[in-house]
Every structure is written in C-alpha cells, then in structure tokens.
C-alpha positions as CSV (number, residue, x, y, z in Angstrom):
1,X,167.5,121.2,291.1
2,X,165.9,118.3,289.0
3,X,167.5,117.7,285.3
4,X,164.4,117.8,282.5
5,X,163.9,115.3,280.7
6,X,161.9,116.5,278.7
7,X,162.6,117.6,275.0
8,X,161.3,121.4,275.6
9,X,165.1,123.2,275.6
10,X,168.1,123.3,277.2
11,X,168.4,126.5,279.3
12,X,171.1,127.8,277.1
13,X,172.7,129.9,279.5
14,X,172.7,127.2,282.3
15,X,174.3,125.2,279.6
16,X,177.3,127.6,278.5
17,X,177.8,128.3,282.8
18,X,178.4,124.3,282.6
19,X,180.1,124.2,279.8
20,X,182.5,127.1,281.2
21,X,182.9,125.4,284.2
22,X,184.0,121.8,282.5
23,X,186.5,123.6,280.8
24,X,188.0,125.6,283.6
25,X,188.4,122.1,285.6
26,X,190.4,120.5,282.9
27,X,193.0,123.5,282.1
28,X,193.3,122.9,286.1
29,X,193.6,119.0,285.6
30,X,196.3,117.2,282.6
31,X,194.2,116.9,279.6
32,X,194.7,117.0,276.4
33,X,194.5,120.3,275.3
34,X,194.5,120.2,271.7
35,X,191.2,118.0,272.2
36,X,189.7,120.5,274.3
37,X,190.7,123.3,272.3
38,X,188.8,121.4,269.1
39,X,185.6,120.8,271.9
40,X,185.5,124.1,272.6
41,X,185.6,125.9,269.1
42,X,182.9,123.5,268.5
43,X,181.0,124.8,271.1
44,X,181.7,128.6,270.4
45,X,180.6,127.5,267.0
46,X,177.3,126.5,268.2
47,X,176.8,129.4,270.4
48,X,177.5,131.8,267.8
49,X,174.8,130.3,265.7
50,X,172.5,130.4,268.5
51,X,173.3,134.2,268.8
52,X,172.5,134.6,265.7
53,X,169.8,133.4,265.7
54,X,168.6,135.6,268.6
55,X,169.7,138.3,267.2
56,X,167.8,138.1,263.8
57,X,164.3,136.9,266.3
58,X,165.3,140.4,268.4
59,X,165.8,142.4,265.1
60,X,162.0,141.0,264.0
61,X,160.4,141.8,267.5
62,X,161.5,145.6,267.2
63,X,160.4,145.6,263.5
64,X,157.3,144.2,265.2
65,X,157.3,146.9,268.0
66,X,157.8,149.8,265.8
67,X,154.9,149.2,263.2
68,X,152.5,148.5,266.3
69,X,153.9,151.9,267.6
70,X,153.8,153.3,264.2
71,X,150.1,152.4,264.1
72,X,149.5,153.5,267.6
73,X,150.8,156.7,266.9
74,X,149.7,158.0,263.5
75,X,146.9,156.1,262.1
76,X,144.6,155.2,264.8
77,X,143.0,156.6,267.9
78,X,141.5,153.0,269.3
79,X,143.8,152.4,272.0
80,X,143.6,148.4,272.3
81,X,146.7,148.5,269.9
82,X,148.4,149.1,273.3
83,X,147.5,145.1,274.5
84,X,150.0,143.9,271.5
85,X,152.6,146.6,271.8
86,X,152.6,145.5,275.6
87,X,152.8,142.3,274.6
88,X,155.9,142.8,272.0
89,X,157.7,145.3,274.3
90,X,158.3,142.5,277.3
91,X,159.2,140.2,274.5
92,X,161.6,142.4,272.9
93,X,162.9,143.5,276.2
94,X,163.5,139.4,277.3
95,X,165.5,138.8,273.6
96,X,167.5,141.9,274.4
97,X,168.2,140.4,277.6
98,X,169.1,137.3,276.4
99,X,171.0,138.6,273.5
100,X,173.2,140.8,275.6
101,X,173.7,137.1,277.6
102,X,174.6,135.7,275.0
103,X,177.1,137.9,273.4
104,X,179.1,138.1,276.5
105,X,179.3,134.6,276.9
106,X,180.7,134.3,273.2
107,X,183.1,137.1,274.1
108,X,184.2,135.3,277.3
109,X,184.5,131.8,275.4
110,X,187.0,133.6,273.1
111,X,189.2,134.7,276.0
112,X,189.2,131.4,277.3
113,X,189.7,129.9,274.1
114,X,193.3,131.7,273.8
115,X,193.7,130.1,277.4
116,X,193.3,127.1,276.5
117,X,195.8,127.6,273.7
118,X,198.5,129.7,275.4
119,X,198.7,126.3,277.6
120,X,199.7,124.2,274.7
C-alpha cells in the first residue's frame, strides 16, 4: 500500500499497530531502554489525548442521537427526522467503534510500557 502524502490524517490505528510493532523490535534488539521508555510515554500521552478526544466527539453524537430520537418519538409524527437520526446512528456507531480501538490500544501500551521497564 501507498504512504499519503497528503495532510488529510494519519490512520491512527495504522499508526499505534506501527508504533507497537517499532517497539516490540527494539526490546528484541539492545537499545536503550530508558529512551524508549521516555518515547513511548510520549506516545501513550498522545494517544490518551486522542482518546479523549473521541470520547467527548462520541459523548456529543449520542447527545445528538437522543434529541433526534427524542423528537422522533414524542413531538412529531413527520417521519423525515428518520434521514438525520440514520445519519447520526452510523456515526455514532463508527466513534464507538473507534473508541473501543482506541481504548484497547491505550490499555495494551500500558502493559507494554511495564515491559519495557521490567527490562531495565
């Protein structure tokens, strides 16, 4: 697969898999593992504020989805509300998605975090 060069995101996921892997070769190799401890609580540290920020956008799209239902539901019988809570529902189902990618990815950077310690 082609790298982008554009300036239109990363693919974080694709990123932390790389990032994952770049750290498992060097506890295999010598490196310095105090440096790579510091590299990687930097990247945890990133990742964490990218979870949150995908957790407050997730937290907004079910706001979003429950007023449209709300609406749906009790105050109108004109059913073309339904195209926007469509709409909102595969959104909020992708940023659950990604959220639960996310946080397991944070969880698993921990572990290998105290792995890369315990070898120091």
């Amino acid at each position: 697969m082609e790298e982008r060069t554009d300036n239109r995101g990363i693919g974080v996921i694709k990123y932390a898999r790389l990032h994952e892997a770049y750290i498992r070769r060097s506890l295999r190799g010598d490196c310095d593992r105090a440096e790579l401890a510091r590299y990687h609580n930097m990247k945890i540290q990133w990742l964490q504020h990218e979870r949150l920020i995908h957790l407050l956008v997730t937290i907004l799209f079910a706001f979003i989805f429950m007023f449209l239902f709300a609406i749906l539901m009790l105050y109108t019988e004109n059913w073309v509300i339904l195209i926007p809570l469509t709409i909102v529902t595969v959104l909020l189902g992708a940023y659950i998605f990604h959220y639960f990618e996310l946080e397991n990815t944070v969880q698993s950077w921990y572990k290998l975090y105290d792995e890369i310690d315990s070898k120091q």
